[in-house]
Biopython code that builds the backbone (N, CA, C, O; Angstrom):
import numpy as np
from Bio.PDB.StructureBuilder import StructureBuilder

atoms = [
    (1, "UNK", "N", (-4.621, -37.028, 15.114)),
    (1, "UNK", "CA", (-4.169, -35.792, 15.714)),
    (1, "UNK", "C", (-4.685, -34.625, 14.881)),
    (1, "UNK", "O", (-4.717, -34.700, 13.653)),
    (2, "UNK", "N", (-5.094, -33.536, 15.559)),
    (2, "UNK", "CA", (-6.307, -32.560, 14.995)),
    (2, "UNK", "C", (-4.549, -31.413, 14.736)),
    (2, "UNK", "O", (-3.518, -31.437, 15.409)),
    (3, "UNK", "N", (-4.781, -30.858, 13.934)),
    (3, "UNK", "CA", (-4.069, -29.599, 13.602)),
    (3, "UNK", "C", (-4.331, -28.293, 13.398)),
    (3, "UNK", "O", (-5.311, -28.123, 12.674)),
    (4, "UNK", "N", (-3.830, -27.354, 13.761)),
    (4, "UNK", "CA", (-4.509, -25.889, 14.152)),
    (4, "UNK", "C", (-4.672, -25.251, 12.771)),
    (4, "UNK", "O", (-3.893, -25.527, 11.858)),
    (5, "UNK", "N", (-5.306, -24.720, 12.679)),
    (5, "UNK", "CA", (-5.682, -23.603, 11.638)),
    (5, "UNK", "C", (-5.579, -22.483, 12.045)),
    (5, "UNK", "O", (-6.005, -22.170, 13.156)),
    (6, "UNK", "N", (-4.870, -21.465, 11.070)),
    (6, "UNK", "CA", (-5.094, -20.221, 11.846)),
    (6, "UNK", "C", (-5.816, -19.490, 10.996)),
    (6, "UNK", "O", (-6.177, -19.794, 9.859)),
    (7, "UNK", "N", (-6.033, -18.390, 11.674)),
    (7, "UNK", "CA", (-6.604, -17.279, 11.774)),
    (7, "UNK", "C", (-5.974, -15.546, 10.919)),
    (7, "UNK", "O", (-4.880, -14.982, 10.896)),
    (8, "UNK", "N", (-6.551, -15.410, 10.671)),
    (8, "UNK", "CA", (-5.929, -13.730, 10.494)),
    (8, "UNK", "C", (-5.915, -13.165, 11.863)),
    (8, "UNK", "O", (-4.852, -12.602, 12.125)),
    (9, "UNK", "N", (-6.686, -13.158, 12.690)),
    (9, "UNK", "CA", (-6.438, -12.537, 13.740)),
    (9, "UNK", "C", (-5.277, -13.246, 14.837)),
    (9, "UNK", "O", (-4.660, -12.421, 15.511)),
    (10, "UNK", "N", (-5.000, -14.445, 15.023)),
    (10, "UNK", "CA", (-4.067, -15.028, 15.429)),
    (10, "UNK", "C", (-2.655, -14.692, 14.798)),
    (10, "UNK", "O", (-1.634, -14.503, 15.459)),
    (11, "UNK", "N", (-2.737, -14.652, 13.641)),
    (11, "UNK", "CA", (-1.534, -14.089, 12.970)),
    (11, "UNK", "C", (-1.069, -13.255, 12.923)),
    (11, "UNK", "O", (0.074, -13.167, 12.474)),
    (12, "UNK", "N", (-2.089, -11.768, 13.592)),
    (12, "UNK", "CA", (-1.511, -10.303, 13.934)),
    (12, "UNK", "C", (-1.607, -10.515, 15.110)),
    (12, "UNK", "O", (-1.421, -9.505, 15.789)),
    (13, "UNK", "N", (-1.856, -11.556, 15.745)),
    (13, "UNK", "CA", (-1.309, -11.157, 17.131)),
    (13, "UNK", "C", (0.389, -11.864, 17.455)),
    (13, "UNK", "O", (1.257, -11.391, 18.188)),
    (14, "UNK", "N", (0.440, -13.144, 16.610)),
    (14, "UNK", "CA", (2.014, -13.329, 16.164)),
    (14, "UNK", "C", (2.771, -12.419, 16.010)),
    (14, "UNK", "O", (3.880, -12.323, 16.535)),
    (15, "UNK", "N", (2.207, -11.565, 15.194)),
    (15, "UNK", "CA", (3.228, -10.701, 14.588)),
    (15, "UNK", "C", (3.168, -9.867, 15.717)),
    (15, "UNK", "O", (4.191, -9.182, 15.717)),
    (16, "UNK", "N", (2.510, -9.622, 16.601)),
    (16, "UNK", "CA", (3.014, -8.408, 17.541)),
    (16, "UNK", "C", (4.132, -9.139, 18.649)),
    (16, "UNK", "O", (5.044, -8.499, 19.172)),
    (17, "UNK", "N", (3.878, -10.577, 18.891)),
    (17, "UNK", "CA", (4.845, -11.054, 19.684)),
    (17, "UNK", "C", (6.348, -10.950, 18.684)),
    (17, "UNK", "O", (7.273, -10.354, 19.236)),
    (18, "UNK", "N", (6.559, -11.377, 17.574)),
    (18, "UNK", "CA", (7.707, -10.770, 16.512)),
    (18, "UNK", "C", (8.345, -9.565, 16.670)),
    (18, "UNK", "O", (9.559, -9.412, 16.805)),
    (19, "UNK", "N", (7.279, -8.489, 16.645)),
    (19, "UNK", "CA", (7.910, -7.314, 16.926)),
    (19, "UNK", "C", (8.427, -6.813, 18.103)),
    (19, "UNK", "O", (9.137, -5.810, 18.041)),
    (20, "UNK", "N", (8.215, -7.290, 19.070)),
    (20, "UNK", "CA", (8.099, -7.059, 20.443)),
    (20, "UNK", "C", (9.908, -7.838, 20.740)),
    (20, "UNK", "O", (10.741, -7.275, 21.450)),
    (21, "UNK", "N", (10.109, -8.890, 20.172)),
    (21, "UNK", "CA", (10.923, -9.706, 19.957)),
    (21, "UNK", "C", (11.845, -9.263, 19.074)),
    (21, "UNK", "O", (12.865, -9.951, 19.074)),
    (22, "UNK", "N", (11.841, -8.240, 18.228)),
    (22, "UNK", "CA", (12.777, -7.402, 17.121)),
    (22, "UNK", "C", (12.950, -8.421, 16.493)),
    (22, "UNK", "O", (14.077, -8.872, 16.698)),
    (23, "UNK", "N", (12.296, -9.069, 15.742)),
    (23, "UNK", "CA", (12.202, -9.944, 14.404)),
    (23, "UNK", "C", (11.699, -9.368, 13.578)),
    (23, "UNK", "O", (10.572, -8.891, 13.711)),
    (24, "UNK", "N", (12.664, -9.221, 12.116)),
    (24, "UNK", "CA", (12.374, -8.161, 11.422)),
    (24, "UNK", "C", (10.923, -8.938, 10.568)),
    (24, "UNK", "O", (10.852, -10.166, 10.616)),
    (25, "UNK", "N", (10.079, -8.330, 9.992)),
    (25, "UNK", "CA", (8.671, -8.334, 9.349)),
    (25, "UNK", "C", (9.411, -9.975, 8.134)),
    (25, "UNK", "O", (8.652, -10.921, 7.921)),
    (26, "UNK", "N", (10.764, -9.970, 7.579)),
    (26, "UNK", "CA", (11.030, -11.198, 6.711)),
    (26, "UNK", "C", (11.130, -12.526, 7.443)),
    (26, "UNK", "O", (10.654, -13.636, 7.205)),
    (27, "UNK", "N", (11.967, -12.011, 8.487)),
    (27, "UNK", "CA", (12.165, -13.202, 9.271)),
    (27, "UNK", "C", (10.595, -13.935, 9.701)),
    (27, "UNK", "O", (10.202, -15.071, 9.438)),
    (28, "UNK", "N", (10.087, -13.132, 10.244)),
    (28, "UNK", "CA", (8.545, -13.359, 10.484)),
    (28, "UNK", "C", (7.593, -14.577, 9.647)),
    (28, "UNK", "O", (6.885, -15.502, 10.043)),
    (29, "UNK", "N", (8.045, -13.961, 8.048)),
    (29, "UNK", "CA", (7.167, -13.754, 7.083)),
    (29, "UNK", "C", (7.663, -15.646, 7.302)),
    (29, "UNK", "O", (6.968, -16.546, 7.775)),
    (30, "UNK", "N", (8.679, -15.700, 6.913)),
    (30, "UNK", "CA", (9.491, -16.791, 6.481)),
    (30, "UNK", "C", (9.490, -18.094, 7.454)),
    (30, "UNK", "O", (9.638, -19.270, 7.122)),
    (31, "UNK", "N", (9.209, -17.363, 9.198)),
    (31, "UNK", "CA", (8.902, -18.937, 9.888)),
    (31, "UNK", "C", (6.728, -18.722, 10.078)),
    (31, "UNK", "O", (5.968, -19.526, 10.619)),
    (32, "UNK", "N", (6.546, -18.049, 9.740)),
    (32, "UNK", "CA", (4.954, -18.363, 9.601)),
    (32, "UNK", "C", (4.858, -18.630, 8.234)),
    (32, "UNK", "O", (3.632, -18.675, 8.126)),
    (33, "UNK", "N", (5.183, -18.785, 7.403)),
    (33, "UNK", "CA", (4.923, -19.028, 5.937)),
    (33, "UNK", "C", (5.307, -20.757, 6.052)),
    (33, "UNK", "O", (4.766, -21.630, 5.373)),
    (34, "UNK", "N", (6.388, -20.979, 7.103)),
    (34, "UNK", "CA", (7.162, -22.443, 7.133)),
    (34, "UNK", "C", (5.945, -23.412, 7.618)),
    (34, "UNK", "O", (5.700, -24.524, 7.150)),
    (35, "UNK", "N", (5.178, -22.691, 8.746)),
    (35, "UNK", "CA", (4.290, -23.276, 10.051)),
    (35, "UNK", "C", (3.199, -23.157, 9.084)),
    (35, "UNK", "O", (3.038, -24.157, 8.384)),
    (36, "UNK", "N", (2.527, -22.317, 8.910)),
    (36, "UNK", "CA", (1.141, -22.070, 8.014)),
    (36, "UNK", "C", (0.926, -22.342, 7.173)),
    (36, "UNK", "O", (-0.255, -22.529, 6.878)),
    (37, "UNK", "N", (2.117, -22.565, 6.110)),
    (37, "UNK", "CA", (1.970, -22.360, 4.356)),
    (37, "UNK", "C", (1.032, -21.187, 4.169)),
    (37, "UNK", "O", (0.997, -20.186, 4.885)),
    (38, "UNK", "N", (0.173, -21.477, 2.970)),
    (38, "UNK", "CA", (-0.745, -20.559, 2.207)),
    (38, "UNK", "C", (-1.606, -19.596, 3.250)),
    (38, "UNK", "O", (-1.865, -18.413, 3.026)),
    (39, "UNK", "N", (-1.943, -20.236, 4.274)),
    (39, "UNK", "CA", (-2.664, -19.333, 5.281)),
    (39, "UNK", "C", (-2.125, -17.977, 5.640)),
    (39, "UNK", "O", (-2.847, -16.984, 5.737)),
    (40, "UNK", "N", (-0.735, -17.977, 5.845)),
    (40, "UNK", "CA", (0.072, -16.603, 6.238)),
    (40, "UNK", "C", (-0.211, -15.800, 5.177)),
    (40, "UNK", "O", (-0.723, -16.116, 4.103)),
    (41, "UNK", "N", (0.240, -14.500, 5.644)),
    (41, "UNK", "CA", (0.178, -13.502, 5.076)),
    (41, "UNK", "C", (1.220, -13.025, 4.101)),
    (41, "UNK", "O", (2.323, -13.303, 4.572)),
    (42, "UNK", "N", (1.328, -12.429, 2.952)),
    (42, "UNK", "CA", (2.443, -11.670, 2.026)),
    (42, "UNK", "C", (3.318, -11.102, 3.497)),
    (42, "UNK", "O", (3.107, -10.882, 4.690)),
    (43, "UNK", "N", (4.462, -11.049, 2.438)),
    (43, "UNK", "CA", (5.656, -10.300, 3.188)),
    (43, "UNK", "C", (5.728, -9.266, 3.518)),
    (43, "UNK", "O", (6.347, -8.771, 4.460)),
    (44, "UNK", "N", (4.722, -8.578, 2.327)),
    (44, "UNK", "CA", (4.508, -7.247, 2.214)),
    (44, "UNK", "C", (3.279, -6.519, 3.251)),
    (44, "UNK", "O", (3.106, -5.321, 3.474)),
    (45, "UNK", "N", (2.662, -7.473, 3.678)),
    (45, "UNK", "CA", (1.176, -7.129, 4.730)),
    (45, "UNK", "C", (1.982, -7.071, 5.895)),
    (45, "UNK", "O", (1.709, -6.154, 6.670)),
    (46, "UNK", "N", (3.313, -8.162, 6.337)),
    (46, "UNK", "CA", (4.253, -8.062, 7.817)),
    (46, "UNK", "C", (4.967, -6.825, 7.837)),
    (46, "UNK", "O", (5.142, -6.154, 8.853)),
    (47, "UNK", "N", (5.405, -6.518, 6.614)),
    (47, "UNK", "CA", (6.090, -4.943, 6.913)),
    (47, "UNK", "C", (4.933, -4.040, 7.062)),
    (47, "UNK", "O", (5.078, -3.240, 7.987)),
    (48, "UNK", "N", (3.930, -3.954, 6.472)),
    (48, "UNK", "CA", (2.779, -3.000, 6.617)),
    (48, "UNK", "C", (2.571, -2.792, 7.896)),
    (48, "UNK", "O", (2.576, -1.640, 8.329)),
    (49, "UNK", "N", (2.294, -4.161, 8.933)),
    (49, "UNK", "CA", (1.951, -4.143, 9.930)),
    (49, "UNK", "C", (3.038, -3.667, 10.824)),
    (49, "UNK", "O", (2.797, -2.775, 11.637)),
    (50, "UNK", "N", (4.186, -4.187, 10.732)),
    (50, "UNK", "CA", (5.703, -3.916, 11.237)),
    (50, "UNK", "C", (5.404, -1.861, 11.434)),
    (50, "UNK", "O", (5.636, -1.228, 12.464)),
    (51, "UNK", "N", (4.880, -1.300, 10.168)),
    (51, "UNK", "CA", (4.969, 0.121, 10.316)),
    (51, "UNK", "C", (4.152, 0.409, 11.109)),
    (51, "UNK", "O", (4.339, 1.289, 11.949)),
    (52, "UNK", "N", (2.969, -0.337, 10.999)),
    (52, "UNK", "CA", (1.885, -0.014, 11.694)),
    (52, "UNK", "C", (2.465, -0.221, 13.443)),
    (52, "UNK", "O", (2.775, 0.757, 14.125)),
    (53, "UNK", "N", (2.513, -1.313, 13.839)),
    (53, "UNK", "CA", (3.068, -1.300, 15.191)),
    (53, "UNK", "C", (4.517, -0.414, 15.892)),
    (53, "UNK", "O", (4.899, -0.346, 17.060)),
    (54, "UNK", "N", (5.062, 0.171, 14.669)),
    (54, "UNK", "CA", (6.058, 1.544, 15.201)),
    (54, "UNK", "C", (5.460, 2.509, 15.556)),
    (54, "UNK", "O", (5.875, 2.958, 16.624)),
    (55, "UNK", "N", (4.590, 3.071, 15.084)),
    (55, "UNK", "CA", (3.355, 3.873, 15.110)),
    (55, "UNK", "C", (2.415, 3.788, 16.557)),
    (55, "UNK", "O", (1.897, 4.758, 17.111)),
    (56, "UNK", "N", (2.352, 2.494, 16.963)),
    (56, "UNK", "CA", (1.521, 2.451, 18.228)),
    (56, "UNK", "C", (0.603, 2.172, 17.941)),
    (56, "UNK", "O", (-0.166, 2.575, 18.814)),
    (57, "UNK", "N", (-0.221, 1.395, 16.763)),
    (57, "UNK", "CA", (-0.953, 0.854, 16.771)),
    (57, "UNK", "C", (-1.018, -0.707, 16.317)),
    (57, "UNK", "O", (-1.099, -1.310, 15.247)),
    (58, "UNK", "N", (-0.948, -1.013, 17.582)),
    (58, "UNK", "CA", (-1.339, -2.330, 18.033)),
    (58, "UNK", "C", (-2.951, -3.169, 17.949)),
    (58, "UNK", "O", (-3.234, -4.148, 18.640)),
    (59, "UNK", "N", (-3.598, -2.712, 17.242)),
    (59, "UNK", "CA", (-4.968, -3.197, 17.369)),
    (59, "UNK", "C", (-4.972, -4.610, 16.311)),
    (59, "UNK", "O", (-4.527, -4.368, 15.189)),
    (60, "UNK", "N", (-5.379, -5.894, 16.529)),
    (60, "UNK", "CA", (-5.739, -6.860, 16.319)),
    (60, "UNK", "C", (-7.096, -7.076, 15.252)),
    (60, "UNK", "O", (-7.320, -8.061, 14.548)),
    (61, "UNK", "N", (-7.647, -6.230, 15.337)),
    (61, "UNK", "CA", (-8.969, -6.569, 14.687)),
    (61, "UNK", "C", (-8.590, -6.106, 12.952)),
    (61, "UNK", "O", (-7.726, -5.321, 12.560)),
    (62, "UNK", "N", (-9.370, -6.740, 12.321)),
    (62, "UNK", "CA", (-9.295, -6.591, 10.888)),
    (62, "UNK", "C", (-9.711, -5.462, 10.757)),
    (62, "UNK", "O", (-10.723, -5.110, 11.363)),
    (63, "UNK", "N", (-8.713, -4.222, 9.546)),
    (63, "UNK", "CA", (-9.011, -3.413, 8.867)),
    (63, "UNK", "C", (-9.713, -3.436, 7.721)),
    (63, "UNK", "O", (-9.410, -4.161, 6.773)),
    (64, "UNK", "N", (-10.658, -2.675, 7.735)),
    (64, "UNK", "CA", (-11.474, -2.388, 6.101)),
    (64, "UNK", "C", (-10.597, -1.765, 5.531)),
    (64, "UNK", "O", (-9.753, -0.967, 5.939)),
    (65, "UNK", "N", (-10.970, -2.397, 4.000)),
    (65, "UNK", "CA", (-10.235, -1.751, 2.954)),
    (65, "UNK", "C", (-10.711, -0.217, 2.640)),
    (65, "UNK", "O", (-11.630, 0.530, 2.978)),
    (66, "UNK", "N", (-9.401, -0.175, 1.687)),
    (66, "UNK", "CA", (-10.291, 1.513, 1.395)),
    (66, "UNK", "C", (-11.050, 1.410, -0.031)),
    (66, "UNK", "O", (-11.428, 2.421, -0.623)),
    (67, "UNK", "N", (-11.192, 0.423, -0.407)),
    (67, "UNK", "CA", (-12.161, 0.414, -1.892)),
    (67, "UNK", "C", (-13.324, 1.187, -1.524)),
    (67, "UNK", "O", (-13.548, 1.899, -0.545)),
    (68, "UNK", "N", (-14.142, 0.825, -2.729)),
    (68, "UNK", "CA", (-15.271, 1.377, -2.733)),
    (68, "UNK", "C", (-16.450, 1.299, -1.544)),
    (68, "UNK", "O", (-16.424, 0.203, -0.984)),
    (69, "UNK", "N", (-17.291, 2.043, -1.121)),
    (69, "UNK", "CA", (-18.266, 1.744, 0.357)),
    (69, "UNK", "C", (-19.365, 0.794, -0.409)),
    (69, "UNK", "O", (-20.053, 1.240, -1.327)),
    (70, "UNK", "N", (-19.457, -0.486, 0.032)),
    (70, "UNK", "CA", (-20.987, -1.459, -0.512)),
    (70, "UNK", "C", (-22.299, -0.459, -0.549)),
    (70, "UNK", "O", (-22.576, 0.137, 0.492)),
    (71, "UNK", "N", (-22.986, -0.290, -1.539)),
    (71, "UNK", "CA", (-23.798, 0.432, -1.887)),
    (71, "UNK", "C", (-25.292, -0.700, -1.351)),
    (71, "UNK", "O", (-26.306, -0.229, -0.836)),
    (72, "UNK", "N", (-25.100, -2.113, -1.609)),
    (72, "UNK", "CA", (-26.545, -2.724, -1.230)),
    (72, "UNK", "C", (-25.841, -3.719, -0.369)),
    (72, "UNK", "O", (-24.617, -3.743, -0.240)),
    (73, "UNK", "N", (-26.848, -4.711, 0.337)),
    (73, "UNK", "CA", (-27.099, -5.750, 0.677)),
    (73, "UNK", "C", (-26.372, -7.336, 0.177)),
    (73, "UNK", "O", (-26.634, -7.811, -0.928)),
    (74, "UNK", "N", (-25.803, -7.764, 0.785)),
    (74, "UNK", "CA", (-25.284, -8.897, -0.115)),
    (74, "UNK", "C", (-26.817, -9.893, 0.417)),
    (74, "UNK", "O", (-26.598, -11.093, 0.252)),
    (75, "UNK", "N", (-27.746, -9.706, 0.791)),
    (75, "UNK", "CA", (-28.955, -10.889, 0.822)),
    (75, "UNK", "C", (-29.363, -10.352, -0.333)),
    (75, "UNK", "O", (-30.081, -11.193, -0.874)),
    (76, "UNK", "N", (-29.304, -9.665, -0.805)),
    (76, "UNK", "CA", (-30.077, -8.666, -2.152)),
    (76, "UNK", "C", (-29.729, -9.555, -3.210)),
    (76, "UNK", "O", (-30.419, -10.045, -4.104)),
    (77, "UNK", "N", (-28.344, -9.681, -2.890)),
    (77, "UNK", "CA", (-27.977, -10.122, -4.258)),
    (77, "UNK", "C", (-27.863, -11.854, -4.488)),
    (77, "UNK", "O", (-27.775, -12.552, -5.498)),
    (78, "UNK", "N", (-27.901, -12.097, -3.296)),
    (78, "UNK", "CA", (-28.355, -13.993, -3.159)),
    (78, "UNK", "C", (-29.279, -13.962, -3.539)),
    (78, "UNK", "O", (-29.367, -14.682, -4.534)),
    (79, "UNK", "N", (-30.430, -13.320, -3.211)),
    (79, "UNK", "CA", (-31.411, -13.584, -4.051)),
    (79, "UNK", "C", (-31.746, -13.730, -5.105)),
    (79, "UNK", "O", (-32.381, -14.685, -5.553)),
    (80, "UNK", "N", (-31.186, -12.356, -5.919)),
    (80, "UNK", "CA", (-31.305, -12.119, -7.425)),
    (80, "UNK", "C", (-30.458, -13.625, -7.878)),
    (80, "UNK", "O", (-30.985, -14.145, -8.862)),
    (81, "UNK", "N", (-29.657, -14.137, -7.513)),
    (81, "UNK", "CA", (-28.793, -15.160, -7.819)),
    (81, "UNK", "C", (-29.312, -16.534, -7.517)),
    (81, "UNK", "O", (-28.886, -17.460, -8.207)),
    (82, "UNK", "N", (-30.221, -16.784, -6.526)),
    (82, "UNK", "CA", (-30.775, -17.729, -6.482)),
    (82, "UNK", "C", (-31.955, -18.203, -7.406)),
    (82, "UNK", "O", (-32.258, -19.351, -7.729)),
    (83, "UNK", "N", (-32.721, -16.628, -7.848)),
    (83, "UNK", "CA", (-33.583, -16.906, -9.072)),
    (83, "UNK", "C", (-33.061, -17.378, -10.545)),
    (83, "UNK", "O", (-33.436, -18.212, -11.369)),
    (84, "UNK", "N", (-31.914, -16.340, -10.451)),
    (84, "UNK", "CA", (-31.195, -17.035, -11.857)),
    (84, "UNK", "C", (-29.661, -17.383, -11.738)),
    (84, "UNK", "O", (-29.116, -16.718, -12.619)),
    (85, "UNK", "N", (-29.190, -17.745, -11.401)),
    (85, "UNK", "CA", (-27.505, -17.689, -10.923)),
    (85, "UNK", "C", (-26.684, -17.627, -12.317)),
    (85, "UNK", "O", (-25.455, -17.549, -12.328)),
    (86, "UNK", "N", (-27.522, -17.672, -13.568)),
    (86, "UNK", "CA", (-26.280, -17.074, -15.075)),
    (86, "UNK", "C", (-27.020, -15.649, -15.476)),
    (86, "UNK", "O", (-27.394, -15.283, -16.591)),
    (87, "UNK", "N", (-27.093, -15.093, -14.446)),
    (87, "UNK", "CA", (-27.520, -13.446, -15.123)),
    (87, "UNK", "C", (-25.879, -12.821, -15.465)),
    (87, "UNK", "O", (-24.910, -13.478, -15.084)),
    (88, "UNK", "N", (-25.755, -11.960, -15.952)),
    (88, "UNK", "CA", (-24.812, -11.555, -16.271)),
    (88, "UNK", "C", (-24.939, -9.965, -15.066)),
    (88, "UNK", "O", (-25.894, -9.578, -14.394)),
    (89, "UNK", "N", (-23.721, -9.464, -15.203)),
    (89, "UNK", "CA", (-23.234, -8.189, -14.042)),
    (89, "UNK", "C", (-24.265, -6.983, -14.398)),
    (89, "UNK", "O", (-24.933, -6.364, -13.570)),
    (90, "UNK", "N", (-24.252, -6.777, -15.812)),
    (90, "UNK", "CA", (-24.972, -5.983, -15.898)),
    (90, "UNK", "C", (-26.268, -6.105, -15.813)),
    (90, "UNK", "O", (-26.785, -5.058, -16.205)),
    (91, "UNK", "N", (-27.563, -7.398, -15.273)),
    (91, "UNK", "CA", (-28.646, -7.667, -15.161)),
    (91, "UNK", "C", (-28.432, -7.589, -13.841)),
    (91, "UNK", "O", (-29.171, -6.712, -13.393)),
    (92, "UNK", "N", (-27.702, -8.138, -12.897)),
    (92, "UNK", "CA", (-27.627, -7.880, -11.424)),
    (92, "UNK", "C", (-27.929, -6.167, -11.138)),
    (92, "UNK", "O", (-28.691, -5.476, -10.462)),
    (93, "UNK", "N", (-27.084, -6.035, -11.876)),
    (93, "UNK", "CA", (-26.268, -4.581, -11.540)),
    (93, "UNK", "C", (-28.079, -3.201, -11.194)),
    (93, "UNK", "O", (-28.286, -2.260, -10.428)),
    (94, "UNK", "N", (-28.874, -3.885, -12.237)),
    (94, "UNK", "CA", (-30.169, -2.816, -12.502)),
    (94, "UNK", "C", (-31.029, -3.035, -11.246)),
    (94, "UNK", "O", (-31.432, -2.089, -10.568)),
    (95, "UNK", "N", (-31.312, -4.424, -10.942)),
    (95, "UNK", "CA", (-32.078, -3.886, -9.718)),
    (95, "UNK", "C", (-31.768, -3.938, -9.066)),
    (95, "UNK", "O", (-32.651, -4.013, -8.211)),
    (96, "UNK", "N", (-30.384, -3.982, -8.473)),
    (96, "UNK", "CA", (-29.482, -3.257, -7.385)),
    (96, "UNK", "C", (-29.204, -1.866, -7.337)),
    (96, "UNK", "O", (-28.911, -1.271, -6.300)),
    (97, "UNK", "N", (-29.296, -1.348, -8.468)),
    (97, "UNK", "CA", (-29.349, -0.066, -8.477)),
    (97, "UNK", "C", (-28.518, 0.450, -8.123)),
    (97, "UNK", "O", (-28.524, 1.391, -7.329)),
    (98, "UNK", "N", (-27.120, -0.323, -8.912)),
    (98, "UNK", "CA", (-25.676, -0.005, -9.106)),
    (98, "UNK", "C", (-25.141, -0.209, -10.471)),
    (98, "UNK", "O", (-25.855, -0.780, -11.295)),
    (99, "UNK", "N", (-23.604, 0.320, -10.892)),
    (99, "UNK", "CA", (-23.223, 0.379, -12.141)),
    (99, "UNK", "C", (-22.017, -0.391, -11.902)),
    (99, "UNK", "O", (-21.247, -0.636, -12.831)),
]
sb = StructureBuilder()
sb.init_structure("model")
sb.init_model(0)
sb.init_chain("A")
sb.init_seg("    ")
for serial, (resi, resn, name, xyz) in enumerate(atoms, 1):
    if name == "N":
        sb.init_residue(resn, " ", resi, " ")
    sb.init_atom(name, np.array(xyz, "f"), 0.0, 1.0, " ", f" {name:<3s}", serial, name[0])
structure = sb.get_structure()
């Protein structure tokens, strides 16, 4: 018998059936954490979202973080890594032409 894996995106769409359902973001946390284990999300990402869907936004698709914007290529850097894969950060770092 095959068993489901989920998804991040399956899991915010859980959570919108939760909310919709007035299950608070713990309760949530606590029967997808039961069903999923490690796959679910912090408690703290269901209330995030919990605010987020008071708000009216309902969108499903993964948010970018707000870190830093990728400055190169991640093929850039397979490469450099495939020639030597024990360079150290700061030998990557030069002909990427980042710090």
């Amino acid at each position: 018998m095959s068993v489901y894996e989920s998804n991040p995106r399956h899991l915010r769409e859980v959570l919108i059936y939760f909310f919709n359902n007035k299950t608070s973001a713990a309760e949530a946390h606590r029967m997808l954490s039961d069903a999923y284990g490690e796959a679910a999300m912090s408690e703290k990402t269901y209330r995030e979202r919990f605010q987020c869907f008071k708000s009216g936004g309902f969108c499903v698709k993964n948010r970018h973080g707000s870190g830093r914007p990728k400055v190169f290529e991640n093929e850039e850097l397979t490469h450099l890594l495939d020639d030597d894969s024990f360079q150290s950060q700061e030998e990557l770092a030069e002909p990427l032409e980042v710090s």
